[in-house]
N, C-alpha and C positions, 0 to 999 in steps of 0.2 A: 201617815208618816209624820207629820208633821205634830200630830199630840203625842204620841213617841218623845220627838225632839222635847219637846216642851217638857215631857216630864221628866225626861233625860238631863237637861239642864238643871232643872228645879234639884232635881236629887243633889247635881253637881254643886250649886250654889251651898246647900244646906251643908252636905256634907262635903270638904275642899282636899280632904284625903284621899277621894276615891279619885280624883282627875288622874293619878297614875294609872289607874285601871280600866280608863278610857282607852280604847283604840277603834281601829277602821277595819272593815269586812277588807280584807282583799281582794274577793269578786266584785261585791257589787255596791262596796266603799260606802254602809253605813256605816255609822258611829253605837258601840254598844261597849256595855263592862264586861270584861273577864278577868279572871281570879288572875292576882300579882304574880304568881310564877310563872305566867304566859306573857307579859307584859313584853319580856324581852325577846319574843319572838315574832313580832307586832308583822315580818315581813310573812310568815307564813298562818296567820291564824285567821280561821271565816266565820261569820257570824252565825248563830245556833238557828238563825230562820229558816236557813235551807240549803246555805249552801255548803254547809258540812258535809252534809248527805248527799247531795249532789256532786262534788268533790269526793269524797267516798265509792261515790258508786264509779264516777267515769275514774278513778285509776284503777279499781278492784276490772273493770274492763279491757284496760289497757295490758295490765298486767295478764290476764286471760287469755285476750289476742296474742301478745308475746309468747308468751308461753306453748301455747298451742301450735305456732306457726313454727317453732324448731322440730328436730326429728324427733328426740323423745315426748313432746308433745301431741305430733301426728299420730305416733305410735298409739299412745296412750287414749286418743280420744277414736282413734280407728276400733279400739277395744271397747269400748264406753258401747259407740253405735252399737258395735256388734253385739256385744252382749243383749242390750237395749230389743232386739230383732229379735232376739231367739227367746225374749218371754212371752210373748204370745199379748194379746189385749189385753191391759188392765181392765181389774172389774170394776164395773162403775155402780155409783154408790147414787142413792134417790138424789134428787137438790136437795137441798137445804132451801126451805122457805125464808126469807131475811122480811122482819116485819120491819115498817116502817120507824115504829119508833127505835129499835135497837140500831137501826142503819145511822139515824138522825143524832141518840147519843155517842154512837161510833166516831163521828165525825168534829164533834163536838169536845171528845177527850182531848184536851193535850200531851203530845207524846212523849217519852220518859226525855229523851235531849231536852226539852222545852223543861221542863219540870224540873230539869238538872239544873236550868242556866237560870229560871228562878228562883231556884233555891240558892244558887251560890250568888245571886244579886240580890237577894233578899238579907242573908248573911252578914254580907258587906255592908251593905246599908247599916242594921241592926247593930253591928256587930258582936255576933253571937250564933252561933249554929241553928241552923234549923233542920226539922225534919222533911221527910218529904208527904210525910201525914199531915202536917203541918201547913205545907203549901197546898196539898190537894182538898186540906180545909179551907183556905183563906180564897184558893180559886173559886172555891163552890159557892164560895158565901159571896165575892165580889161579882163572879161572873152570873150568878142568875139573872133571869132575863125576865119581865115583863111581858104578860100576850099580849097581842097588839088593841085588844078590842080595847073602846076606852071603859073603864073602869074607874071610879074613889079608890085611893088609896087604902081606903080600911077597907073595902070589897074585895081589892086584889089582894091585900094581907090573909084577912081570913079566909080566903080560894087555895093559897099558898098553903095556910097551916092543916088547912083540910086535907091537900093531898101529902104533905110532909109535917106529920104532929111531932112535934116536940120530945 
């Protein structure tokens, strides 16, 4: 969290236009930019780390419970069950073998929200549009990772370009 802050700042320092586009998670009261025409709703807006989504799902919940709990709600999901009963067993289909490495780069992607909210802080920064090709280049290129064994820099380069040539 706290190299976040740091470069949070930095950004702020360099660039002193963006400080209106500063605000605070309403959950869980970090500090992050979002695009100027949210700025003034600073009392409802949550940071893209998670608790959008989380806020999202518990009112899409909320809303479901209500709903369900009047009569034409009962009605409607008494129908639901029912129907549900009277198909008989779904067929079930082999597993799916999930290999490791597809699991590991699964996990690894950033999810379109994340992707959104740096490309429009990229943007901002820049000032100038970006794509999102664009970010999913600039992620690939900063976030690659090092294996852990130790290695010369020109051993792990040319390891690199062996399995990703050029």
């Amino acid at each position: 969290m706290l190299e976040y802050y740091v470069v949070l700042r930095s950004v702020l320092r360099v660039r002193p236009h963006l400080r209106c586009c500063r605000t605070r998670c309403r959950h869980c009261r970090v500090f992050f930019l979002t695009h100027p025409c949210n700025v003034k709703q600073c009392d409802k807006v949550r940071c893209p780390f998670g608790c959008r989504e989380a806020h999202r799902r518990q009112e899409a919940i909320r809303r479901s419970t209500a709903y369900y709990s009047d009569e034409e709600g009962k009605k409607r999901k008494k129908n639901i069950n029912q129907r549900r009963c009277r198909k008989g067993p779904a067929t079930t289909l082999p597993p799916r073998r999930a290999s490791t490495s597809t699991s590991k780069a699964r996990c690894a992607r950033p999810t379109p929200q994340m992707l959104q909210h740096v490309r429009m802080v990229v943007s901002l920064i820049e000032g100038r549009r970006i794509s999102r090709r664009q970010v999913r280049l600039m992620l690939a290129k900063n976030l690659r990772q090092h294996t852990v064994v130790r290695r010369r820099k020109i051993d792990q380069a040319v390891l690199w370009l062996h399995k990703q040539p050029p």
